[in-house]
Kinemage of the C-alpha trace (Angstrom):
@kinemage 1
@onewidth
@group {chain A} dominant
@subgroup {mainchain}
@vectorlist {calphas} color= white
{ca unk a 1} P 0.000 0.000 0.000
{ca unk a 2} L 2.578 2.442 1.017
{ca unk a 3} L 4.170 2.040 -2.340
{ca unk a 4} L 1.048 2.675 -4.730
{ca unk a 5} L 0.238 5.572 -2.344
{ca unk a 6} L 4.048 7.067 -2.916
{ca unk a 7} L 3.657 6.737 -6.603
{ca unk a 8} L -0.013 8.097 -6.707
{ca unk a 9} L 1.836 11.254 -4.418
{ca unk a 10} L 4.733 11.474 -6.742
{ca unk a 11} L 2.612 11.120 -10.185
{ca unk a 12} L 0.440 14.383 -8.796
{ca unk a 13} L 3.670 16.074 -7.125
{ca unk a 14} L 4.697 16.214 -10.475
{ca unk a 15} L 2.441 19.591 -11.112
{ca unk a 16} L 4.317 21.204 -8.351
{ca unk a 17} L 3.741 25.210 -8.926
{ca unk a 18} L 6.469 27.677 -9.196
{ca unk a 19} L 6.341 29.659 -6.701
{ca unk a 20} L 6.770 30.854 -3.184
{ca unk a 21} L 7.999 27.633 -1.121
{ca unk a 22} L 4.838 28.356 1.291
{ca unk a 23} L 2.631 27.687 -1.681
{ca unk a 24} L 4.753 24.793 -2.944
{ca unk a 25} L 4.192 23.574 0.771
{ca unk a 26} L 0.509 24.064 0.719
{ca unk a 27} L 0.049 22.194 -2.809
{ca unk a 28} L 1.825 19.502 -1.293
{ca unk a 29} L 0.049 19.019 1.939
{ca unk a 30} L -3.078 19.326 0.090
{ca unk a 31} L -1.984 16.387 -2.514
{ca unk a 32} L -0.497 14.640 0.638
{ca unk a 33} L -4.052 14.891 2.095
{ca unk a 34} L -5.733 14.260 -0.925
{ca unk a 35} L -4.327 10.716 -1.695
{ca unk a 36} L -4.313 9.536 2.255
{ca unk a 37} L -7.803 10.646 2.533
{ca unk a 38} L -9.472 7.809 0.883
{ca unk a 39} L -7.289 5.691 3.571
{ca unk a 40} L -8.336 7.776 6.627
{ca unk a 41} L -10.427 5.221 8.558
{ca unk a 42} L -7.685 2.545 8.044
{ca unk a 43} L -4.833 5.230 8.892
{ca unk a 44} L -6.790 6.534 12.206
{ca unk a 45} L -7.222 2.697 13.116
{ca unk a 46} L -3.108 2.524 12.594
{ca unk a 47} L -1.854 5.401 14.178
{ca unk a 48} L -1.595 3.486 17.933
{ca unk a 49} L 0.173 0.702 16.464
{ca unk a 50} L 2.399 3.024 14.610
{ca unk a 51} L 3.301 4.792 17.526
{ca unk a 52} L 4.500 2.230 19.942
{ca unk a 53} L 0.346 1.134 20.944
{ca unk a 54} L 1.213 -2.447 23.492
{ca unk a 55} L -2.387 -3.774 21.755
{ca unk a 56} L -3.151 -3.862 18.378
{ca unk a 57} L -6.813 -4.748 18.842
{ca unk a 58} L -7.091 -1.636 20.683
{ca unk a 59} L -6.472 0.156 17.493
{ca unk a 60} L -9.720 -0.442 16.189
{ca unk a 61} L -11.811 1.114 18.999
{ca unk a 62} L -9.984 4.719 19.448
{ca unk a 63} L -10.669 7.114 17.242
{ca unk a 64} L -9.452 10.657 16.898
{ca unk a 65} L -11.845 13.485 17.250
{ca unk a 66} L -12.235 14.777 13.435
{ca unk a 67} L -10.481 18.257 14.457
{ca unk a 68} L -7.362 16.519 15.922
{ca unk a 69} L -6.818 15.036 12.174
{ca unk a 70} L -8.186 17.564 10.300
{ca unk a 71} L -4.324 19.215 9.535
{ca unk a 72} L -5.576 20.720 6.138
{ca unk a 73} L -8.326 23.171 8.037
{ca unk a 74} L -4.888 23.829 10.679
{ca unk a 75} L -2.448 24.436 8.241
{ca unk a 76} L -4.919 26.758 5.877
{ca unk a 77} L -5.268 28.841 8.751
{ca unk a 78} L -1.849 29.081 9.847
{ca unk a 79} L -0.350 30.022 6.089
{ca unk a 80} L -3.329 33.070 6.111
{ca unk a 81} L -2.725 34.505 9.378
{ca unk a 82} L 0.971 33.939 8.354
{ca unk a 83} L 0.254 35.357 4.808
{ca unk a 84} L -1.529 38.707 5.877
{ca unk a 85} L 1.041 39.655 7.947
């Protein structure tokens, strides 16, 4: 999985703007984001294992509040307030 994923990110990476690097960084959280986010419920059921979880099985009962893994509403408002100053 993690390699069709990286080549599905690399194939759209390839339309990388010119540009300032904050909106190169932007386009490619958003891509980022956009190919994981068909994965989400499998990722979010991951992330305790990934990070050191003792119980596997326990992965499949937490669940992240949607605004802890909602990083594209963050990081939109971080680059305006960061943008309009």
């Amino acid at each position: 999985m993690n390699e069709t994923l990286s080549a599905e990110y690399a194939e759209r990476a390839l339309e990388l703007p010119e540009g300032k690097w904050r909106d190169r960084f932007r386009f490619a959280l958003d891509t980022s984001l956009e190919v994981l986010g068909p994965h989400r419920t499998m990722l979010v059921a991951l992330v305790p294992v990934l990070v050191g979880e003792a119980a596997p099985r326990r992965a499949q009962f937490y669940r992240f509040p949607s605004s802890v893994l909602d990083l594209n509403s963050c990081v939109s408002q971080e680059l305006a307030s960061t943008s309009s100053t």
